[in-house]
Residue, then its C-alpha position, 0 to 999 in steps of 0.5 A: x500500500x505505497x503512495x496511497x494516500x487514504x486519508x485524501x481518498x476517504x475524503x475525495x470519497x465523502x466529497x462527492x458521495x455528498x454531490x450526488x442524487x440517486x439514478x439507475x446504474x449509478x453509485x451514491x455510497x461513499x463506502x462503495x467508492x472508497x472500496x472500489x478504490x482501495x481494491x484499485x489501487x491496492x491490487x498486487x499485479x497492476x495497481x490503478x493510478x486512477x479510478x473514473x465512475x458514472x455519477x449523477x450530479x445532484x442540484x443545481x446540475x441536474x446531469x450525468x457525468x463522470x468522477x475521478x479519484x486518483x491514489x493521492x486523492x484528488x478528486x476531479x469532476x465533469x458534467x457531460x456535454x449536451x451533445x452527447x448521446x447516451 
């Protein structure tokens, strides 16, 4: 478990369990990001830099996008375009 900062990683989690609202085929749980994280990064033949999920952004967005926690816990969010089909 080198050059995993959970501490960040739970946070970075929390954050955007807090951002979210529930949808069909999305995660809400900050525990389920947090263990899909840890099950990323920790894994013994080839550890994850990052890790991206689908979420649901709650109000005022309104929209589906994307999450990406990194193994030093930063945390970047994107909504998806307008243009973008399904």
């Amino acid at each position: 478990m080198t050059n995993i900062n959970t501490d960040a990683i739970i946070s970075a989690c929390d954050t955007l369990a807090r951002r979210l609202a529930p949808c069909e085929g999305c995660w809400t749980a900050s525990c389920r990001f947090f263990d899909a994280c840890m099950r990323a990064f920790d894994n013994e033949r080839l550890p994850a830099q990052a890790i991206t999920f689908r979420v649901f952004y709650n109000a005022p967005v309104m929209k589906l996008g994307t999450a990406t926690i990194d193994r030093d816990g930063n945390l970047v969010c994107r909504v998806d375009d307008e243009q973008r089909t399904a």
